[in-house]
C-alpha positions as CSV (number, residue, x, y, z in Angstrom):
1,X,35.2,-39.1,11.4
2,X,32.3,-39.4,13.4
3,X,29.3,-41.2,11.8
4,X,26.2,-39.4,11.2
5,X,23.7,-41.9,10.4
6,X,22.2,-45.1,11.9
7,X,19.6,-47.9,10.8
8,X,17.4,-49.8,12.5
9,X,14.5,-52.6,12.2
10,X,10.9,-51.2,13.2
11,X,7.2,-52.9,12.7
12,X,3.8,-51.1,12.6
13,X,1.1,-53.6,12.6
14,X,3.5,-56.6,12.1
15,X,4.7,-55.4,9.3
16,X,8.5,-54.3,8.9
17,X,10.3,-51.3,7.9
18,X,14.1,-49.8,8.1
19,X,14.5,-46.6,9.9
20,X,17.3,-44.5,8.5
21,X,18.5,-41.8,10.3
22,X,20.5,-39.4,8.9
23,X,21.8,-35.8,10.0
24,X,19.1,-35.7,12.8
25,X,16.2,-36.6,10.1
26,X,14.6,-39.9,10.1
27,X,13.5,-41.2,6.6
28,X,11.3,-44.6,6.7
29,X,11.4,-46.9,4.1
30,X,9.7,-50.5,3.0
31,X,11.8,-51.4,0.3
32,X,15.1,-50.9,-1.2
33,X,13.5,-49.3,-4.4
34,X,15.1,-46.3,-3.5
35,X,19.4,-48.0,-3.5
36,X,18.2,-49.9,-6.3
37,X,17.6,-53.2,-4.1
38,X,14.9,-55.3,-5.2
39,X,13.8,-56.5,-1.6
40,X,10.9,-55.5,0.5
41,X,11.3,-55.6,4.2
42,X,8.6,-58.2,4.7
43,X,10.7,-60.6,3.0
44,X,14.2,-60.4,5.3
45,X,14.4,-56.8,7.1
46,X,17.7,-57.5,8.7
47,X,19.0,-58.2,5.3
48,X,17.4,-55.0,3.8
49,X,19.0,-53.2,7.4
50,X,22.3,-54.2,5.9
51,X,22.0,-53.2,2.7
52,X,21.1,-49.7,3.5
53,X,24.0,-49.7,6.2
54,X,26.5,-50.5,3.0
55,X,24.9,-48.0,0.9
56,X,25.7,-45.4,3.3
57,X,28.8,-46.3,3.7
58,X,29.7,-45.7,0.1
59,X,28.6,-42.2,1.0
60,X,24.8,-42.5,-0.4
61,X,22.7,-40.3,1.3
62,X,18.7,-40.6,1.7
63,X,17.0,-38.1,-0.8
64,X,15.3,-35.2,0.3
65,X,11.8,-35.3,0.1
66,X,9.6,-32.6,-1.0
67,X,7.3,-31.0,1.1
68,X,4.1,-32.0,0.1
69,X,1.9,-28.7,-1.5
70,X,-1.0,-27.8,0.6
71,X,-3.5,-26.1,-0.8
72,X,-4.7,-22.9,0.5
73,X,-8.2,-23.1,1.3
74,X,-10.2,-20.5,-0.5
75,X,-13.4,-19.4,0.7
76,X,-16.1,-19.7,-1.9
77,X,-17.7,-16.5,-2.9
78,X,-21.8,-15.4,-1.3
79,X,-22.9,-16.6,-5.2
80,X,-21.3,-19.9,-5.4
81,X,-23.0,-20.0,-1.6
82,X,-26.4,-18.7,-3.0
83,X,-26.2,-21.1,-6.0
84,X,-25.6,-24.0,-3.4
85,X,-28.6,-22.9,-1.6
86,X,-30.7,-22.8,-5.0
87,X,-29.7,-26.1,-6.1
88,X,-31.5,-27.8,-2.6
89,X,-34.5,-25.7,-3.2
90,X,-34.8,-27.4,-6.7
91,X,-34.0,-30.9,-5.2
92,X,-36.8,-30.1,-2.9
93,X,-40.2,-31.3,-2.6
94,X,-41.2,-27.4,-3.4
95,X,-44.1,-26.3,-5.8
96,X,-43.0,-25.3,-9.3
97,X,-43.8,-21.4,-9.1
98,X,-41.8,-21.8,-5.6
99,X,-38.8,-23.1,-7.7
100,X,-39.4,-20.7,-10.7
101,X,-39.3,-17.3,-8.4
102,X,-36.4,-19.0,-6.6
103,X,-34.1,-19.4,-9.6
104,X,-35.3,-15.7,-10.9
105,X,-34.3,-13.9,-7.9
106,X,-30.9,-16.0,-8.1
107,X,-30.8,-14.9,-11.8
108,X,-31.2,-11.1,-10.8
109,X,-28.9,-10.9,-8.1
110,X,-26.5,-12.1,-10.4
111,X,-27.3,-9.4,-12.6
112,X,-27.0,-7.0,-10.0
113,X,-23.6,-8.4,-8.9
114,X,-21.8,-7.7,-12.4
115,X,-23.3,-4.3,-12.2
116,X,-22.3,-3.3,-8.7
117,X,-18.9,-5.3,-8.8
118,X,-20.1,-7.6,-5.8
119,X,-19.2,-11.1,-7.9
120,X,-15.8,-12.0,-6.0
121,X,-17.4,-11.0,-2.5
122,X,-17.7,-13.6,-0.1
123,X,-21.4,-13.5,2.4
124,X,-19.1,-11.5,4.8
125,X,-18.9,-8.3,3.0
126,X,-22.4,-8.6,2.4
127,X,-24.4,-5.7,4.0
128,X,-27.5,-5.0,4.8
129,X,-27.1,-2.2,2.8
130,X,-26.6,-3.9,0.0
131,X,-29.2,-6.1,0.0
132,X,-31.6,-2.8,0.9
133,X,-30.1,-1.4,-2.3
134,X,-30.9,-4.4,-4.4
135,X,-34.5,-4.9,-3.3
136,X,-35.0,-1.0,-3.7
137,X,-34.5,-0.9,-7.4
138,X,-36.5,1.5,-8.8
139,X,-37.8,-0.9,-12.1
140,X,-39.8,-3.1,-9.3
141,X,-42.9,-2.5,-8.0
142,X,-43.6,-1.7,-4.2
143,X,-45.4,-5.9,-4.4
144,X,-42.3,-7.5,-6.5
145,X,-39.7,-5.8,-3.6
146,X,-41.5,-7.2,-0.8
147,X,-41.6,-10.9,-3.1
148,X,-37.6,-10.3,-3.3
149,X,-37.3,-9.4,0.4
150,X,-38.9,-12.1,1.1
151,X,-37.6,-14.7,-1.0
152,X,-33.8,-13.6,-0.4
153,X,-34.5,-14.2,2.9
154,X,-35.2,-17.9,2.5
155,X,-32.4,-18.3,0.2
156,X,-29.7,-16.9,2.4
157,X,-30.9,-18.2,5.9
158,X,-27.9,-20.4,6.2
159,X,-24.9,-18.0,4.5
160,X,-25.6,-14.9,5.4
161,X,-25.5,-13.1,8.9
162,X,-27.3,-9.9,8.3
163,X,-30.4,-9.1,9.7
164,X,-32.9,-7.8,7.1
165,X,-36.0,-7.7,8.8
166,X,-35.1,-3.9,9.3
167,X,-35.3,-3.0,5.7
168,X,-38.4,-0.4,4.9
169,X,-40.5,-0.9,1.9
170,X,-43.0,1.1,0.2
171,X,-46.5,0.7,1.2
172,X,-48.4,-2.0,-1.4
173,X,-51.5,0.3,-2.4
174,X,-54.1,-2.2,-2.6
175,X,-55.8,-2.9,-5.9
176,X,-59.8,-3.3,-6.1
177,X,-60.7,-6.4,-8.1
178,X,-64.3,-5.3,-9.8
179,X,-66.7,-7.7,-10.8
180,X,-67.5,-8.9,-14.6
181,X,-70.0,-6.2,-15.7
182,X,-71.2,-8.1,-18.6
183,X,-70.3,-12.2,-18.0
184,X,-72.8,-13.7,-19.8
185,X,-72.1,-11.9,-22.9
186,X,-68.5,-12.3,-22.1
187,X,-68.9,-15.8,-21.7
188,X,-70.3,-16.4,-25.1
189,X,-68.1,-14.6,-27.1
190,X,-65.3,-16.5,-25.4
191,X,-67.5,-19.8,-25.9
192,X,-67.5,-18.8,-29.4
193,X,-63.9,-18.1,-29.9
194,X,-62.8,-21.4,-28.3
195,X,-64.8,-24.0,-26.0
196,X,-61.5,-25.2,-23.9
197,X,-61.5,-21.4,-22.7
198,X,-65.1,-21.0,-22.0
199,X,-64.9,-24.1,-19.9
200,X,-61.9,-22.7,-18.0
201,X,-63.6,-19.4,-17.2
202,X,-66.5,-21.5,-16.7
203,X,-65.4,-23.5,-13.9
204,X,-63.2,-20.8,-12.6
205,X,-66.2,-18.7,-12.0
206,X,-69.0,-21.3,-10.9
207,X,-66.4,-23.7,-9.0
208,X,-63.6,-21.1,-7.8
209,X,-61.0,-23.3,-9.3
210,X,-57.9,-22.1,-10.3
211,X,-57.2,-22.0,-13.8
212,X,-53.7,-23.1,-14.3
213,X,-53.3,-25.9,-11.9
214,X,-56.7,-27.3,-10.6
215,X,-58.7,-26.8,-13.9
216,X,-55.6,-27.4,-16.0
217,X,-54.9,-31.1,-14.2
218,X,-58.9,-31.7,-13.7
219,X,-59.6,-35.6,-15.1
220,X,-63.1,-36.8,-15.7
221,X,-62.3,-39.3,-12.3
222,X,-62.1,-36.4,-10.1
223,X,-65.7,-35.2,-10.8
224,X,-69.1,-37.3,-9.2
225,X,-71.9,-36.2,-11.7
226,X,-74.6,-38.3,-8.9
227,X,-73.2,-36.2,-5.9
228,X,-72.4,-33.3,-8.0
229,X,-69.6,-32.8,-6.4
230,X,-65.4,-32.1,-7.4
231,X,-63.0,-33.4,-5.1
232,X,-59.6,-32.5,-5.3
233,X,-56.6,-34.3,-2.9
234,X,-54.4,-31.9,-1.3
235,X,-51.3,-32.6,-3.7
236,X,-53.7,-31.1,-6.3
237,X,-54.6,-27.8,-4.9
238,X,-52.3,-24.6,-3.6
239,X,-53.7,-25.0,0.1
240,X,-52.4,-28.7,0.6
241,X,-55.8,-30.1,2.2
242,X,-58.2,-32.4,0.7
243,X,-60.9,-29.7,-1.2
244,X,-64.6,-30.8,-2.7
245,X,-66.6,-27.8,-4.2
246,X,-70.3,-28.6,-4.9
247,X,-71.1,-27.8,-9.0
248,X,-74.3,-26.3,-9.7
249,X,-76.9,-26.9,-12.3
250,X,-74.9,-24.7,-15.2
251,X,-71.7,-26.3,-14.5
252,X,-73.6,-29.4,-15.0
253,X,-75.4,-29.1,-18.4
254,X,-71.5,-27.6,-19.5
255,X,-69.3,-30.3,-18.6
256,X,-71.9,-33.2,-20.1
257,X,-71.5,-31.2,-23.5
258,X,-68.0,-30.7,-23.2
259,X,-66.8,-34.5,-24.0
260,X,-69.1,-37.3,-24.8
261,X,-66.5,-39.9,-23.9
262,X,-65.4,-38.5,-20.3
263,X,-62.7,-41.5,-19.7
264,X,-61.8,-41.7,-15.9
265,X,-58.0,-40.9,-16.7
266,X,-58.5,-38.3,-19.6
267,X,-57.5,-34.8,-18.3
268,X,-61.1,-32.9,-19.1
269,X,-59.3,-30.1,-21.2
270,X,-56.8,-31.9,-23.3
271,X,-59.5,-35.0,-23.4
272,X,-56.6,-37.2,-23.6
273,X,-54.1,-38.8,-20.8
274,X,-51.4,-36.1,-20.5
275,X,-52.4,-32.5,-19.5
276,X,-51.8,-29.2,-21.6
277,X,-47.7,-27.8,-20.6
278,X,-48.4,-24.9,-17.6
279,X,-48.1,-21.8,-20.0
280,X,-51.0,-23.7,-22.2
281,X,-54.1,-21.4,-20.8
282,X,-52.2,-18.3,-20.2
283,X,-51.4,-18.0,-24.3
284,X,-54.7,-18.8,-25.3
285,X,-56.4,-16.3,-22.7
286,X,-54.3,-13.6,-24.3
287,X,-54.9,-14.7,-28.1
288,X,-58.4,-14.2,-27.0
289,X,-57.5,-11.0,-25.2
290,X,-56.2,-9.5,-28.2
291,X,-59.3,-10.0,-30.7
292,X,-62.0,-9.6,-27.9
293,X,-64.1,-6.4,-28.5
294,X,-65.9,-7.0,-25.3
295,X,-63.0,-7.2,-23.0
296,X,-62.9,-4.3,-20.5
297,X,-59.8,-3.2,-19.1
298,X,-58.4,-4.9,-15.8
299,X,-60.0,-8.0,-16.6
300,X,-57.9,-11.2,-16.3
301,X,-58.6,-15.0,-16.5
302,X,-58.3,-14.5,-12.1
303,X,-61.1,-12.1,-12.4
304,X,-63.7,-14.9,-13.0
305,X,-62.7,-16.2,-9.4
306,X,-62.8,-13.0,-8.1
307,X,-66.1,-12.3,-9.4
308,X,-67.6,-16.2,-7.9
309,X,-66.1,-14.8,-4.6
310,X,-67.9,-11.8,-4.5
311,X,-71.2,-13.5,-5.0
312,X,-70.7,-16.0,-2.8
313,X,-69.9,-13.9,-0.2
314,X,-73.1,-11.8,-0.9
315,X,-75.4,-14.2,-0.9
316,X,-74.2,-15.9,2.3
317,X,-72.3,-13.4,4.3
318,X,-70.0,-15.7,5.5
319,X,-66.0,-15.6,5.5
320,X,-65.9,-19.4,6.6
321,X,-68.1,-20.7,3.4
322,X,-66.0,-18.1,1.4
323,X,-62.9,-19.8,2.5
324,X,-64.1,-23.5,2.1
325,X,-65.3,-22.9,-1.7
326,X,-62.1,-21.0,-2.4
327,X,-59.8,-23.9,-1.3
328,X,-58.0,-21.5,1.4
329,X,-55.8,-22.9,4.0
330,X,-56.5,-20.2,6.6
331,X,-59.0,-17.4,7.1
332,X,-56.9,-14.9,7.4
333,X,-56.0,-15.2,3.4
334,X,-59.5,-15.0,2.5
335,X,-60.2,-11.7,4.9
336,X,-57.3,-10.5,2.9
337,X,-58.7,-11.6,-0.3
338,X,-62.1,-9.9,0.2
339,X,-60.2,-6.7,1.5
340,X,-59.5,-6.6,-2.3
341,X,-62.9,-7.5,-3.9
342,X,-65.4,-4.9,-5.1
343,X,-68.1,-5.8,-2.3
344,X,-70.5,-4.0,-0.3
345,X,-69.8,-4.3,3.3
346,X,-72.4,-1.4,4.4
347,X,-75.6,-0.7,3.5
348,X,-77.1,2.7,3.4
349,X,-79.0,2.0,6.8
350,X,-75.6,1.6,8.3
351,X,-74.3,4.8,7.8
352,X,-74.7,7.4,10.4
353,X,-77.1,10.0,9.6
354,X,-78.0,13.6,11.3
């Protein structure tokens, strides 16, 4: 009978190993574990050669090995892709409202996914269609689609191929922001009903601060009472640049009676080392909106900066002071801003008369 197998001595790297071919198959092997021969092929591989030729012989036949399992590659899904894509946002060196509307639109188009049946799709079957559809939803206003449009385009830059710069919104109708008809009336009641409040308007008005980050994080070192001056660095403020805002004679006379102890590392309203959490003044604002009888409607905690802009820009006329006291980063945002303030860009003299 003719034989069917052979074995011989190999090396790979200087190290030894038996070859054992067998019906056409070669099965490699670097130790007689597998005839029950404790001896590696480091140690004598002629010896271990032999052993395997006797084995065979006695009719022992290499064992079939199994084919190893490979797994089948499955595409992840346009959510697990979109969650990927939220997680670096939130690694990243991103402002905390940037990260909070991030994570909310993620939120919603998850929402909309179990309601639509879109949670096993992969970015591929992701139309522009469907994204229209998802902006379009009728319980968002004409300003929170374009916010979504524009936010689901950063978050799926990298996963999705659609282009969405085609989608139609409806037009943003533009909303007037009217001065304070009665602030210093206003201003004492809310002086009265708490004086951490009445500085906030305070500052927000005369200084053109914003309440919830600048005012909120404002210490004692950051203001010069010889210079009369607050300077601000640009990790402090929205626009990112350096901003110093002069403080009048009011402002003044209200921060020196605010705190008698004015430490350089005290925030100025918690008067201690750590700052009020970020919801801190938008809570007591509406306590106060609640039990204030002199509140008129459309007024917010904003509206004392957009009441300062208005009458900054009337007594000086110009859009560049108006953008340097309101901490803007370009020009264009404060033409915009103005756009939507209650000011008086005729007079009467101006109009054309027959």
């Amino acid at each position: 009978m003719k034989k069917n197998w052979s074995v011989t001595v190999g090396s790979a790297q200087s190290k030894p190993f038996i070859n054992v071919y067998y019906q056409n198959k070669r099965y490699r092997y670097w130790n007689g574990k597998v005839i029950n021969v404790n001896l590696n092929a480091s140690e004598d591989p002629y010896l271990l050669r032999s052993a395997f030729e006797l084995k065979l012989r006695e009719g022992w036949k290499p064992p079939v090995r199994k084919a190893k399992k490979v797994k089948a590659v499955v595409p992840k899904t346009f959510i697990e892709l979109l969650e990927e894509q939220l997680i670096k946002k939130q690694a990243g060196r991103y402002s905390f409202h940037y990260k909070r509307d991030c994570k909310w639109l993620f939120n919603q188009w998850i929402k909309y996914s179990k309601e639509v049946d879109l949670n096993s799709c992969n970015s591929d079957s992701i139309t522009r269609r469907i994204v229209e559809d998802f902006v379009k939803q009728p319980r968002w206003s004409a300003r929170t689609q374009k916010n979504i449009l524009t936010y689901f385009k950063i978050l799926t830059k990298d996963i999705l191929n659609v282009q969405l710069g085609g989608i139609k919104l409806s037009r943003i109708k533009s909303e007037l922001h009217k001065p304070i008809r009665n602030p210093k009336e206003l201003l004492e009641d809310i002086k009265r009903y708490d004086k951490r409040l009445y500085l906030t308007c305070i500052l927000t008005y005369g200084c053109l601060l914003r309440p919830h980050q600048e005012i909120r994080l404002l210490k004692w070192g950051d203001i010069d009472f010889e210079r009369r001056i607050i300077s601000l660095s640009g990790k402090r403020n929205k626009s990112g640049r350096n901003r110093v805002v002069p403080m009048t004679e009011f402002i003044v006379e209200v921060l020196h009676s605010f705190d008698k102890n004015k430490l350089h590392d005290n925030y100025i309203l918690s008067s201690a080392d750590t700052p009020y959490n970020r919801d801190y003044i938008s809570l007591l604002w509406s306590r106060y909106r609640k039990q204030s009888q002199l509140m008129e409607e459309g007024v917010t905690l904003y509206s004392w900066r957009h009441h300062g802009a208005i009458k900054v820009f009337e007594k000086t006329g110009s859009l560049l002071k108006l953008q340097q006291v309101m901490g803007h980063s370009d020009m264009k945002v404060s033409l915009t801003y103005l756009r939507g303030l209650e000011v008086r860009q005729l007079d009467v003299e101006d109009l054309p008369e027959l």
